[in-house]
TIRO-2110 file (N, C-alpha, C; in Angstrom, 1 decimal):
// TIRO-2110
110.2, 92.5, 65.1, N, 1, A
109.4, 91.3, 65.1, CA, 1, A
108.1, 91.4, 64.3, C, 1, A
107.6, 92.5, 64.4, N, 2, A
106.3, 92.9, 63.5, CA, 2, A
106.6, 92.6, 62.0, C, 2, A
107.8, 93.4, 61.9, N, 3, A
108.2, 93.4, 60.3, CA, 3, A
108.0, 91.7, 59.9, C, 3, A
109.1, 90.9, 60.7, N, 4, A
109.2, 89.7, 60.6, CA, 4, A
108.0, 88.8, 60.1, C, 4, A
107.0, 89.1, 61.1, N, 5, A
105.9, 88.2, 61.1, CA, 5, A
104.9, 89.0, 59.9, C, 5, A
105.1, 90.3, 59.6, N, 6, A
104.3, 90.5, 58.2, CA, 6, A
104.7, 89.9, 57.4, C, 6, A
106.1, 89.8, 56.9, N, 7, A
106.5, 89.3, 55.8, CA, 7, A
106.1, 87.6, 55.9, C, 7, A
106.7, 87.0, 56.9, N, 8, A
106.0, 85.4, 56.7, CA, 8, A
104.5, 85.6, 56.7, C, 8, A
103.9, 86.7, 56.6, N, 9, A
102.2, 85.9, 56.9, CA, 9, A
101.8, 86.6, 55.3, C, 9, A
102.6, 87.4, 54.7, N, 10, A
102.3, 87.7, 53.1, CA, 10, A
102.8, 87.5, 52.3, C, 10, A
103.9, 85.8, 52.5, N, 11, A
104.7, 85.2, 51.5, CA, 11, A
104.9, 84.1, 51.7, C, 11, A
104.9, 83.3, 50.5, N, 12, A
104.8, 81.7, 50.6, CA, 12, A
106.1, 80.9, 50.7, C, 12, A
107.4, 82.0, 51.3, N, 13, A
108.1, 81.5, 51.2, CA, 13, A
108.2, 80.8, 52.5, C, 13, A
109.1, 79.7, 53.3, N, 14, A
108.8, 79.1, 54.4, CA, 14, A
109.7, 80.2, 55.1, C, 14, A
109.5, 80.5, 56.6, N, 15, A
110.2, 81.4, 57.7, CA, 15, A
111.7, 81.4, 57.5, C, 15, A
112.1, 79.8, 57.6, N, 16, A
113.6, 79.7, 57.2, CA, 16, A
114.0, 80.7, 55.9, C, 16, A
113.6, 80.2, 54.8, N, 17, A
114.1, 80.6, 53.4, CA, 17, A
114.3, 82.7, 53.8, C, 17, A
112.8, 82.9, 54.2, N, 18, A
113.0, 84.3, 54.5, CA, 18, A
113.9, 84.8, 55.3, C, 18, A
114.1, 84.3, 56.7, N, 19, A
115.5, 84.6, 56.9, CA, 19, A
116.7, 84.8, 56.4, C, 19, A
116.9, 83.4, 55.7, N, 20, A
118.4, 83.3, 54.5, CA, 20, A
118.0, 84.9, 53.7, C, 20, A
117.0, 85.1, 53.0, N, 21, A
117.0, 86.4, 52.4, CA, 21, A
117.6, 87.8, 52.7, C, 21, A
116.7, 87.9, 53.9, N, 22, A
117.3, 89.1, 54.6, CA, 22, A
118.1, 89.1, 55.4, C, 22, A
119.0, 88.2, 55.6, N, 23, A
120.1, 87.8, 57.0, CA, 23, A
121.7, 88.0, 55.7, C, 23, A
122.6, 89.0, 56.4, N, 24, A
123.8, 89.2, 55.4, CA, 24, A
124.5, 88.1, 55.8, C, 24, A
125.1, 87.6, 54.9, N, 25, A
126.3, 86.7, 55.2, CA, 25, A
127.4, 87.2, 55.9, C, 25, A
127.4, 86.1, 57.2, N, 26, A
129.2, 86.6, 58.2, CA, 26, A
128.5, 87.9, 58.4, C, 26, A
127.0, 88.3, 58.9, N, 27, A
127.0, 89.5, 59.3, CA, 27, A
126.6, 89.6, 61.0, C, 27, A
126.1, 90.4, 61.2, N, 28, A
126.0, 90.4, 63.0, CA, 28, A
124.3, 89.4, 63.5, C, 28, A
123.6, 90.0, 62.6, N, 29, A
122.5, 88.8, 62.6, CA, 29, A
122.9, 87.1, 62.1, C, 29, A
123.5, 87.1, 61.4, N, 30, A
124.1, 85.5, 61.1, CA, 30, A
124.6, 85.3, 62.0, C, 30, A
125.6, 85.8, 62.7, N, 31, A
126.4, 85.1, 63.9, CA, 31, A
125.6, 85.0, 65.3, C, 31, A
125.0, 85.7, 65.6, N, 32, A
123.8, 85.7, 66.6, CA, 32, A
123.0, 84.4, 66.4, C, 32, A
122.7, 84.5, 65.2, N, 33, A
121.4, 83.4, 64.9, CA, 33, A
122.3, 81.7, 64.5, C, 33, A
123.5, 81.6, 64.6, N, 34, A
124.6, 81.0, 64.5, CA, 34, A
124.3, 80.2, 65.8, C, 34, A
124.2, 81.3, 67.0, N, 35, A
124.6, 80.7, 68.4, CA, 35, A
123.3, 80.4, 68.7, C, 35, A
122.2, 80.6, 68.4, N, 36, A
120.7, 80.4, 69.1, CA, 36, A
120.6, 79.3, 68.0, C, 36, A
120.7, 79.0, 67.2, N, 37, A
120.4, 77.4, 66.6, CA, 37, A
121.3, 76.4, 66.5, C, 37, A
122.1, 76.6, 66.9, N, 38, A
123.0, 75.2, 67.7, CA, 38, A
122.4, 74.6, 68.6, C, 38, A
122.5, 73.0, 67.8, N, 39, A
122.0, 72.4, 69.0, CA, 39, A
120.1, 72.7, 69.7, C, 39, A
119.3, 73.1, 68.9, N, 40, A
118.3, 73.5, 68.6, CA, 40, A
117.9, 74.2, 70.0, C, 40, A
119.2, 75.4, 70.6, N, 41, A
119.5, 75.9, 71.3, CA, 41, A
118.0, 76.8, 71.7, C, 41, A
118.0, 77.9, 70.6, N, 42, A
116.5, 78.3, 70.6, CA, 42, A
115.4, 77.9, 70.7, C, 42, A
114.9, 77.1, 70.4, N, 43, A
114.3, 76.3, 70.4, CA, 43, A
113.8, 75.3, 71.4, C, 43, A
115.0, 75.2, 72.3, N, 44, A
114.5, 74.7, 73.8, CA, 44, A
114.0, 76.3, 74.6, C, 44, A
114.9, 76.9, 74.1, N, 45, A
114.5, 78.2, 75.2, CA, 45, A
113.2, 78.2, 75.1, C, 45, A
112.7, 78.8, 73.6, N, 46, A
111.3, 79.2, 73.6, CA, 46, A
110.3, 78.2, 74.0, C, 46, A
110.5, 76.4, 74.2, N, 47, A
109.9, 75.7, 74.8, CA, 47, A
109.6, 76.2, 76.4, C, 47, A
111.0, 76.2, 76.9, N, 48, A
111.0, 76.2, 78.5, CA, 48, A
110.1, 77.5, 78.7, C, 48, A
110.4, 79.1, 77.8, N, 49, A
110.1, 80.3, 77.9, CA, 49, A
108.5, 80.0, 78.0, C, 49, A
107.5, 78.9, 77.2, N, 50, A
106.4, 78.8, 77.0, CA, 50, A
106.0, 78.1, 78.3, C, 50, A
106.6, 77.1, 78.1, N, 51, A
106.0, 76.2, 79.7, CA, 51, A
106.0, 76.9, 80.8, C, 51, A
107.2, 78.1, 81.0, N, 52, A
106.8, 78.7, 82.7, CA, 52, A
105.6, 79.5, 82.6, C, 52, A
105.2, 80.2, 81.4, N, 53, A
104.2, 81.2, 81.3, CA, 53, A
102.8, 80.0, 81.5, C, 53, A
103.3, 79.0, 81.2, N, 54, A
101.5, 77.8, 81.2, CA, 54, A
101.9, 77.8, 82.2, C, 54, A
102.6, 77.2, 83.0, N, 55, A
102.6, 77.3, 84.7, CA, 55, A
102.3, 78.4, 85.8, C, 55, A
102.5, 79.2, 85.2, N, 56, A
102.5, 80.5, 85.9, CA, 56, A
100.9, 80.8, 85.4, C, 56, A
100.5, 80.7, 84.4, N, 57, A
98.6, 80.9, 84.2, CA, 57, A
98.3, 80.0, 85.3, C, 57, A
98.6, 78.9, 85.3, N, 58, A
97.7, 77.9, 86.2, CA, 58, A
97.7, 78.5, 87.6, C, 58, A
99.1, 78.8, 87.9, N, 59, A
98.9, 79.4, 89.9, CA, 59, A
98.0, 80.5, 89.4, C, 59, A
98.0, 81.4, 89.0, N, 60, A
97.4, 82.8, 88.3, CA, 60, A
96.1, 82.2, 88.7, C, 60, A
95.2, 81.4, 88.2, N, 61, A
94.4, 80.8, 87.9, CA, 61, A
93.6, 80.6, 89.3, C, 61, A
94.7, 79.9, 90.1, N, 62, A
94.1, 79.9, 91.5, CA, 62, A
93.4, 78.4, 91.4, C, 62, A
END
């Protein structure tokens, strides 16, 4: 993930495009990333994944 986020934060390419670069075709990361973006599958997760952590600050919070 570090790797990841160095490379988008020291290239103007958009996050997508850099993925297509380094992702092999029909390889084990393409088919992974196949099933988490269906249906903007990931993308709810990491929604729901954020909202319990804001909810979970607020009880925290007291």
């Amino acid at each position: 993930v570090y790797g990841a986020a160095s490379l988008a934060k020291e290239s103007d390419e958009e996050p997508g495009e850099l993925r297509r670069q380094v992702t092999s075709p029909n390889g084990t990361t393409a088919a992974a990333l196949a099933v988490l973006m269906d249906g903007d599958r990931l993308k709810t997760l990491v929604t729901e994944a954020v909202e319990a952590a804001r909810k979970r600050s607020v009880e925290l919070r007291g």
